[in-house]
PyMOL commands that place a pseudoatom at each C-alpha (Angstrom):
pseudoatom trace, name=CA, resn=UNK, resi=1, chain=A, elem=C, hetatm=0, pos=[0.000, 0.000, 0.000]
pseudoatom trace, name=CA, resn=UNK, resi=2, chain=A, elem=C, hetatm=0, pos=[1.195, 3.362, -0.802]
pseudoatom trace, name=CA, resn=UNK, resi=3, chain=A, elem=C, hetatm=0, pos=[2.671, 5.114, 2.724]
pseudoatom trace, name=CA, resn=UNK, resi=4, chain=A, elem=C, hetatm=0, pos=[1.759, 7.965, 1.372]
pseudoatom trace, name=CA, resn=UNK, resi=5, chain=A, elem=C, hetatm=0, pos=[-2.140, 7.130, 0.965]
pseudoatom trace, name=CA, resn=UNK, resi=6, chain=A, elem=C, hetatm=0, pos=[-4.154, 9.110, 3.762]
pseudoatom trace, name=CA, resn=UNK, resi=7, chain=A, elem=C, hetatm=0, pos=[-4.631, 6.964, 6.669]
pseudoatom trace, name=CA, resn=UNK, resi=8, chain=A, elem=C, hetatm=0, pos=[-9.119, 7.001, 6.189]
pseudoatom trace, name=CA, resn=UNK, resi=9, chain=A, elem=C, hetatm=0, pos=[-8.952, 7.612, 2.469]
pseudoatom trace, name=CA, resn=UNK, resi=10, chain=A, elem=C, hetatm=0, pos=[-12.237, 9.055, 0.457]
pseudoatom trace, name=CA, resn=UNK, resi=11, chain=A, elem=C, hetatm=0, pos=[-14.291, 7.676, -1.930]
pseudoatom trace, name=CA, resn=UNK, resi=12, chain=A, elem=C, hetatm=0, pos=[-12.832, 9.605, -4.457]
pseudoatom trace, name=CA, resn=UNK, resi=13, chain=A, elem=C, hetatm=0, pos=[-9.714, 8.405, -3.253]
pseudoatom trace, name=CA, resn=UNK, resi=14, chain=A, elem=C, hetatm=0, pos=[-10.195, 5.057, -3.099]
pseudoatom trace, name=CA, resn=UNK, resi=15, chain=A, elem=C, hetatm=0, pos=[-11.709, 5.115, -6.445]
pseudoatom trace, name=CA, resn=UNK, resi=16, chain=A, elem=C, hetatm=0, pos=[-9.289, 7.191, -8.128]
pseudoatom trace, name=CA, resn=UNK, resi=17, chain=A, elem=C, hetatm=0, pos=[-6.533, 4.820, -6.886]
pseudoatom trace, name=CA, resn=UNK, resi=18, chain=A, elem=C, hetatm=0, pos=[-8.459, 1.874, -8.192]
pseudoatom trace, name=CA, resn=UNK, resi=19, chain=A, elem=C, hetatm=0, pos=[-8.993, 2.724, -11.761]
pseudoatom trace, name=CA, resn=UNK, resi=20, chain=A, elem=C, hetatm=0, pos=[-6.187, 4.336, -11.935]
pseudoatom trace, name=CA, resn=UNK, resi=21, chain=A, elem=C, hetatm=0, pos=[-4.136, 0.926, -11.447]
pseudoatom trace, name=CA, resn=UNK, resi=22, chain=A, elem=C, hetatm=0, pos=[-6.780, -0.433, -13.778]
pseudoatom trace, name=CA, resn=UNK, resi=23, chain=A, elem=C, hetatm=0, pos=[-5.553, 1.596, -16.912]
pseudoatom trace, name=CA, resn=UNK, resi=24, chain=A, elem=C, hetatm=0, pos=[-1.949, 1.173, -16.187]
pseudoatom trace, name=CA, resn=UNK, resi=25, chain=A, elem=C, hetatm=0, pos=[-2.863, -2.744, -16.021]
pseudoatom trace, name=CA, resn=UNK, resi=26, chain=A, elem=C, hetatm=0, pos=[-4.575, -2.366, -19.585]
pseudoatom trace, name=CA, resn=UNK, resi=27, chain=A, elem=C, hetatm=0, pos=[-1.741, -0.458, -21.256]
pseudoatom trace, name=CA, resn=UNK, resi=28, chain=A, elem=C, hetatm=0, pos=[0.616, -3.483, -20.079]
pseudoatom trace, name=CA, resn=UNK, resi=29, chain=A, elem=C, hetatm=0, pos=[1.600, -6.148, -22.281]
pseudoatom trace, name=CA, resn=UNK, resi=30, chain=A, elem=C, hetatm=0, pos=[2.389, -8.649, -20.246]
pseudoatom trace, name=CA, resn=UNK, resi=31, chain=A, elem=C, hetatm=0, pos=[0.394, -9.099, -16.690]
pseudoatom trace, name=CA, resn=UNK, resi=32, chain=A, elem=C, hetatm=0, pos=[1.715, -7.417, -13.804]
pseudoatom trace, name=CA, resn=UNK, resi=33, chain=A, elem=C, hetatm=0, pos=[-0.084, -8.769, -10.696]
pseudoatom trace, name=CA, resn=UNK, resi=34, chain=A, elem=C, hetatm=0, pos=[2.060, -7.095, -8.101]
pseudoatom trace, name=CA, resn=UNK, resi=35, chain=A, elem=C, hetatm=0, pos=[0.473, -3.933, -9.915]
pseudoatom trace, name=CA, resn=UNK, resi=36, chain=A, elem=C, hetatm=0, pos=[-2.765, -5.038, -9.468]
pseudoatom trace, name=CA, resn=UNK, resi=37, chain=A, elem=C, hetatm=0, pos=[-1.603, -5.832, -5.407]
pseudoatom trace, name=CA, resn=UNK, resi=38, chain=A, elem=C, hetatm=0, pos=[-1.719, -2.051, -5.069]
pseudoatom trace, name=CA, resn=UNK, resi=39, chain=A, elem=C, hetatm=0, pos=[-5.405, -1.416, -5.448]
pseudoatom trace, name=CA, resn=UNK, resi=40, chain=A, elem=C, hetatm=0, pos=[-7.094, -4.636, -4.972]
pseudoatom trace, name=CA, resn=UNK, resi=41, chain=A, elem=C, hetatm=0, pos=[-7.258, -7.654, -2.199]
pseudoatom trace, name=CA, resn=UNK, resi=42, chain=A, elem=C, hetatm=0, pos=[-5.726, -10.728, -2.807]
pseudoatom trace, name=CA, resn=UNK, resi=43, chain=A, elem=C, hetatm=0, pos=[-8.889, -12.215, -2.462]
pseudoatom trace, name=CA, resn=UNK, resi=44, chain=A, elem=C, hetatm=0, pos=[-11.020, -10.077, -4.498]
pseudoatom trace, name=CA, resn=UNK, resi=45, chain=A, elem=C, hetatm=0, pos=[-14.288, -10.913, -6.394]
pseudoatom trace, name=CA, resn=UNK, resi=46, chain=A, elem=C, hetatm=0, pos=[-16.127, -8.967, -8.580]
pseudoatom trace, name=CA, resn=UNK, resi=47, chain=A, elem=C, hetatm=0, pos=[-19.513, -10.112, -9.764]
pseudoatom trace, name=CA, resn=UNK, resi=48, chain=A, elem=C, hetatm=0, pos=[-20.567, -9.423, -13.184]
pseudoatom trace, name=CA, resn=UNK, resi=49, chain=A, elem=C, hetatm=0, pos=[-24.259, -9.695, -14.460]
pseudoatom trace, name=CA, resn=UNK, resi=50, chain=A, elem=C, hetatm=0, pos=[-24.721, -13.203, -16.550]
pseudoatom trace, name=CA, resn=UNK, resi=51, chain=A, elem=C, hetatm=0, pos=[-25.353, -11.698, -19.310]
pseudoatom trace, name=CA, resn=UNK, resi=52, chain=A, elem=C, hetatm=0, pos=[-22.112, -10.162, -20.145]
pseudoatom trace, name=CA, resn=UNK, resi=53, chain=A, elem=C, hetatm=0, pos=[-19.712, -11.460, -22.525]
pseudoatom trace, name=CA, resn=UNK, resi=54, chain=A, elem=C, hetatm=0, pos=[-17.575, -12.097, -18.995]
pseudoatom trace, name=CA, resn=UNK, resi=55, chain=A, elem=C, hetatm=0, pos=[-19.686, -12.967, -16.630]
pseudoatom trace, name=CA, resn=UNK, resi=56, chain=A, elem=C, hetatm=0, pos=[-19.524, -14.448, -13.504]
pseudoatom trace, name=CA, resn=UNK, resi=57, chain=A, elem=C, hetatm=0, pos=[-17.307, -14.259, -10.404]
pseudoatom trace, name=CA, resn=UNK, resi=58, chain=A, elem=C, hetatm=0, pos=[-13.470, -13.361, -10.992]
pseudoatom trace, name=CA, resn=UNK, resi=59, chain=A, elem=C, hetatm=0, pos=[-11.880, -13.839, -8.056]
pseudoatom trace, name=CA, resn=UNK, resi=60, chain=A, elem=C, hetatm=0, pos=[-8.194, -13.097, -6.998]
pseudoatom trace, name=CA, resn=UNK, resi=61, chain=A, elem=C, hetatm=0, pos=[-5.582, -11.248, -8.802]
pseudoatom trace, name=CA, resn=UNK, resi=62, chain=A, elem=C, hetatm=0, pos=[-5.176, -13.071, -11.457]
pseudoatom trace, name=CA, resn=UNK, resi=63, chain=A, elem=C, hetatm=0, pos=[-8.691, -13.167, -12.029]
pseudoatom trace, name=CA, resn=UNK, resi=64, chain=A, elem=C, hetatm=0, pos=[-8.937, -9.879, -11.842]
pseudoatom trace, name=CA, resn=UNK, resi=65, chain=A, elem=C, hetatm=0, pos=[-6.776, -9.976, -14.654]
pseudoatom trace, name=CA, resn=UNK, resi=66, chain=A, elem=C, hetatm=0, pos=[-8.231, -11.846, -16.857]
pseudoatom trace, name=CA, resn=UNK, resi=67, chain=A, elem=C, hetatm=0, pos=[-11.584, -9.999, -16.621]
pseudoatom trace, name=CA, resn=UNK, resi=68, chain=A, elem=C, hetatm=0, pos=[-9.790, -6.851, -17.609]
pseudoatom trace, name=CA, resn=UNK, resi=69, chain=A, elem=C, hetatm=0, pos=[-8.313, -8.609, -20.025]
pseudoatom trace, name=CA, resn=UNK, resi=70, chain=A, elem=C, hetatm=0, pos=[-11.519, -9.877, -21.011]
pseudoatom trace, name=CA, resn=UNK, resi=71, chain=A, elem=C, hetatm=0, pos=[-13.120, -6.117, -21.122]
pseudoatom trace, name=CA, resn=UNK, resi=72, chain=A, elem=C, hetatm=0, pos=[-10.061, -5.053, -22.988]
pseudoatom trace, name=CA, resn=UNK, resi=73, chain=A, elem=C, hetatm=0, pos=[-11.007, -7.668, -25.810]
pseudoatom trace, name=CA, resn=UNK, resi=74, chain=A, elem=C, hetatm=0, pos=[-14.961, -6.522, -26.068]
pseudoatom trace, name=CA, resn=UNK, resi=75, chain=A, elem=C, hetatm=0, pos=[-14.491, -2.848, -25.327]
pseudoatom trace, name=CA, resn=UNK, resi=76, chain=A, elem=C, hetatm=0, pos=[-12.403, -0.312, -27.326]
pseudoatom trace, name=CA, resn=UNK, resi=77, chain=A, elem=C, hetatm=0, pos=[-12.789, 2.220, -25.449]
pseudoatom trace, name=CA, resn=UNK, resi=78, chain=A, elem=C, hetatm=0, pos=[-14.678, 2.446, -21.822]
pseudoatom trace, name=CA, resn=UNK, resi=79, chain=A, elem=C, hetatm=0, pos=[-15.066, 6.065, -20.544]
pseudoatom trace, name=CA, resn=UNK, resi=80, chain=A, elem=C, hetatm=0, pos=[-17.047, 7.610, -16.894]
pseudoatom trace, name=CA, resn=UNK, resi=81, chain=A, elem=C, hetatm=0, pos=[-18.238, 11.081, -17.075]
pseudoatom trace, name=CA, resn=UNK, resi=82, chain=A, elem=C, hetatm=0, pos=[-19.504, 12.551, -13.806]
pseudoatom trace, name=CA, resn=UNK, resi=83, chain=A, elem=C, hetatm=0, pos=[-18.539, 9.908, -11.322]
pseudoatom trace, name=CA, resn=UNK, resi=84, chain=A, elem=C, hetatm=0, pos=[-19.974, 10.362, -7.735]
pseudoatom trace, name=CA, resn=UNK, resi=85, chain=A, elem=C, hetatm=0, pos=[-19.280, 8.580, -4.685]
pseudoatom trace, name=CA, resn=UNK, resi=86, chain=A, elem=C, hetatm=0, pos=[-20.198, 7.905, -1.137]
pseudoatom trace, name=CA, resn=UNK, resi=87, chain=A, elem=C, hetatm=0, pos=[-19.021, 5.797, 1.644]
pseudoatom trace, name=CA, resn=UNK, resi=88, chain=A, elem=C, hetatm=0, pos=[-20.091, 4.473, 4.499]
pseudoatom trace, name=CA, resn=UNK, resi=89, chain=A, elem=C, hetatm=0, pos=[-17.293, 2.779, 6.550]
pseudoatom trace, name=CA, resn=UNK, resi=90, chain=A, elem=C, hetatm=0, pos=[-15.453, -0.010, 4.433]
pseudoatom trace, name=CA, resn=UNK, resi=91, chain=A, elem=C, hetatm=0, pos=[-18.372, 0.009, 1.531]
pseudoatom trace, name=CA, resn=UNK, resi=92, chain=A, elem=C, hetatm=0, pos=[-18.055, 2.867, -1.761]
pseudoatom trace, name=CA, resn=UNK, resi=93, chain=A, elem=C, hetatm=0, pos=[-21.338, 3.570, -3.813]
pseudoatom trace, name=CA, resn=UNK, resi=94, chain=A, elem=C, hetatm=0, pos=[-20.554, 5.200, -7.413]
pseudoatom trace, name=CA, resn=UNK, resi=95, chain=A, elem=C, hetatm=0, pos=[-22.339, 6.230, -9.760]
pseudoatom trace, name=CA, resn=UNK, resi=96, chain=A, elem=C, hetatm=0, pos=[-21.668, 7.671, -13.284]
pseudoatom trace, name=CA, resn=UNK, resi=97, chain=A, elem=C, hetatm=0, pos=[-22.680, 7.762, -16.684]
pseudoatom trace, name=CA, resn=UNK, resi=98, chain=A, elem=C, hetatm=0, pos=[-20.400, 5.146, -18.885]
pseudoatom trace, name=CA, resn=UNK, resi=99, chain=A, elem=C, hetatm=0, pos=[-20.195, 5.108, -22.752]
pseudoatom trace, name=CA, resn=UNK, resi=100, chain=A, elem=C, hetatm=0, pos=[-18.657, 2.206, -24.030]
pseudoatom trace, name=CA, resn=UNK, resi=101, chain=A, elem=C, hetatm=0, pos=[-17.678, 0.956, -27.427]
pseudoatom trace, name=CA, resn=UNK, resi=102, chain=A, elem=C, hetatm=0, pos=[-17.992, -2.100, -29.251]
pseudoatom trace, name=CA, resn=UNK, resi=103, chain=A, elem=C, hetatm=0, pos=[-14.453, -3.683, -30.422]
pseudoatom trace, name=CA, resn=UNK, resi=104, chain=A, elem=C, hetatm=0, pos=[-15.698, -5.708, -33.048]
pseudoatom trace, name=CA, resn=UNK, resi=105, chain=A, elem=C, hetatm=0, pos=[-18.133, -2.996, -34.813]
pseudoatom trace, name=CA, resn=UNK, resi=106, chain=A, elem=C, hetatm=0, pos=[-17.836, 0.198, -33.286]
pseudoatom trace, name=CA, resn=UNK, resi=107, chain=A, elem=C, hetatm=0, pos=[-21.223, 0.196, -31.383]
pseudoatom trace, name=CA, resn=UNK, resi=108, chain=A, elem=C, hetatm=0, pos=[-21.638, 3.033, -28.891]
pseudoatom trace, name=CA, resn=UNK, resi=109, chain=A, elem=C, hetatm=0, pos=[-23.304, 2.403, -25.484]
pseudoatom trace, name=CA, resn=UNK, resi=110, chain=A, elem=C, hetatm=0, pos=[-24.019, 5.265, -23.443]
pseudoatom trace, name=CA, resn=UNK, resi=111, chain=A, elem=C, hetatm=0, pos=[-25.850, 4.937, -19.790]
pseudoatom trace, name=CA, resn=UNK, resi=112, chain=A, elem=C, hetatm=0, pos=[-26.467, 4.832, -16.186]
pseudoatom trace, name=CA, resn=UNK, resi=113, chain=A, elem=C, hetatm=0, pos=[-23.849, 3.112, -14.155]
pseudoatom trace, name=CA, resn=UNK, resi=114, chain=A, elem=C, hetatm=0, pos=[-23.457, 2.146, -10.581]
pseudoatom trace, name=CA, resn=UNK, resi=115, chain=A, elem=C, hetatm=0, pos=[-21.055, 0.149, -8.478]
pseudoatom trace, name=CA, resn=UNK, resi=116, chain=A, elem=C, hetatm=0, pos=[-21.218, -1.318, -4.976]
pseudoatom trace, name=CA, resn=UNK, resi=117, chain=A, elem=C, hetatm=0, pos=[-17.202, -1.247, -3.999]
pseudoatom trace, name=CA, resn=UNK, resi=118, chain=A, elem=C, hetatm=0, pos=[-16.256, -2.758, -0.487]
pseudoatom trace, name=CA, resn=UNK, resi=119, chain=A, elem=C, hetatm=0, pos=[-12.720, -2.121, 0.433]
pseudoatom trace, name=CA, resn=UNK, resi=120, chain=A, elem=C, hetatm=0, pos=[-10.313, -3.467, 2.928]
pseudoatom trace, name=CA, resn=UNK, resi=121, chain=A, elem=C, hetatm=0, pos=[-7.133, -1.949, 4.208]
pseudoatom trace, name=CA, resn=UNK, resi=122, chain=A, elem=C, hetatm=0, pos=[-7.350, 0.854, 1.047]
pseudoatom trace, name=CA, resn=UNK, resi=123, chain=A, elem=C, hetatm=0, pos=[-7.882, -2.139, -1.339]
pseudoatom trace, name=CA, resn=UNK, resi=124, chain=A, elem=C, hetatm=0, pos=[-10.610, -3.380, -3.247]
pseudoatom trace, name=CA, resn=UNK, resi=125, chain=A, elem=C, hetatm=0, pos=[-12.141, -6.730, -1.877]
pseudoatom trace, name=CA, resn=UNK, resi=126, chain=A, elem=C, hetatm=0, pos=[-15.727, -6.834, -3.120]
pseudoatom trace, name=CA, resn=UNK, resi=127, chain=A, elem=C, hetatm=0, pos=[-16.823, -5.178, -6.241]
pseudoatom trace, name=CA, resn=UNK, resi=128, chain=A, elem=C, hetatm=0, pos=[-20.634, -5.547, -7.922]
pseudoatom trace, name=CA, resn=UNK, resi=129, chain=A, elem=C, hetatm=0, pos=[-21.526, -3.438, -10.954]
pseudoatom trace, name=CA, resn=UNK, resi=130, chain=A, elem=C, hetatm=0, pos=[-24.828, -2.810, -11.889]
pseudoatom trace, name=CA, resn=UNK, resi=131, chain=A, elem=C, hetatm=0, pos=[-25.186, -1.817, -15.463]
pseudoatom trace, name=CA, resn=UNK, resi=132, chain=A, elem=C, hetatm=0, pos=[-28.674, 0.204, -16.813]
pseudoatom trace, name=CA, resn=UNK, resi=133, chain=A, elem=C, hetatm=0, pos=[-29.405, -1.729, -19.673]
pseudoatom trace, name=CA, resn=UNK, resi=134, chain=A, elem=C, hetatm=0, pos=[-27.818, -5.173, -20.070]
pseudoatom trace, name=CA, resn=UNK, resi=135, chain=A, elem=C, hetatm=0, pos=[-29.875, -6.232, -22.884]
pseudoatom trace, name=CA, resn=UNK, resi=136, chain=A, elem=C, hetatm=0, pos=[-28.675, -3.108, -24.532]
pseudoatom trace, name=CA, resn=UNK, resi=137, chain=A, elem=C, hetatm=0, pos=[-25.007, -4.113, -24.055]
pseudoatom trace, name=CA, resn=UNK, resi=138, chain=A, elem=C, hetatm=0, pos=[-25.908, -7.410, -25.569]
pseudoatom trace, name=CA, resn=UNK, resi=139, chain=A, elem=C, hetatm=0, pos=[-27.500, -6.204, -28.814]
pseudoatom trace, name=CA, resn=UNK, resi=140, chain=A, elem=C, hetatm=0, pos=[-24.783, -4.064, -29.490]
pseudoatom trace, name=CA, resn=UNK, resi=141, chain=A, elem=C, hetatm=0, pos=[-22.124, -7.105, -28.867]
pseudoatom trace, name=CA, resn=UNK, resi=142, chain=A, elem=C, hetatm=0, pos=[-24.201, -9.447, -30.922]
for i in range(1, 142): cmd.bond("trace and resi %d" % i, "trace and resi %d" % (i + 1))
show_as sticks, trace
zoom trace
């Protein structure tokens, strides 16, 4: 953990931390897991819907990697505009509007977004997104 991260970090912070480990992950070629160690739990899990393209539970680092990996291979690009946050002790609530677009034919997606983040020690152990329209996200993959 960074020593010189604030000792009860914000939201902001927390999330700001996170996703910024997350694009310095993506622009990697190679996976870099010790990176990933500086924003999220070893024993992470993030729970996508089942109707995403990777869904399910990833769970630990290296899964963690993989499902960026796997969002790296649907998405082209994946941007947030207006993120808010809250927390209330250990557990982050965000919310932002996402456009995302299609790899494979340039489909744009733009909607509601929201994300139940628990942390632990400054690092992410539970994460649950909860996408607007995932029927949308499908048609546009498809």
């Amino acid at each position: 953990m960074n020593i010189n991260a604030p000792a009860d970090p914000s939201a902001m912070d927390l999330l700001e931390r996170m996703f910024a480990v997350e694009m310095r992950f993506l622009q990697q070629p190679e996976t870099d897991l010790d990176l990933l160690a500086t924003a999220f739990h070893p024993d992470v899990v993030v729970h996508e819907p089942a109707s995403l393209p990777y869904a399910g539970d990833w769970r630990g680092l290296g899964g963690i990697g993989r499902l960026f990996r796997a969002m790296r291979e649907t998405w082209s690009d994946l941007a947030v505009d207006g993120m808010q946050a809250a927390k209330a002790g250990d557990t982050v609530f965000m919310a932002c509007a996402l456009r995302l677009t299609a790899r494979r034919n340039g489909v744009v997606i733009e909607q509601p977004f929201a994300e139940l983040l628990r942390f632990e020690g400054g690092r992410l152990i539970e994460g649950t997104p909860f996408y607007y329209d995932t029927a949308a996200i499908a048609a546009a993959l498809a």
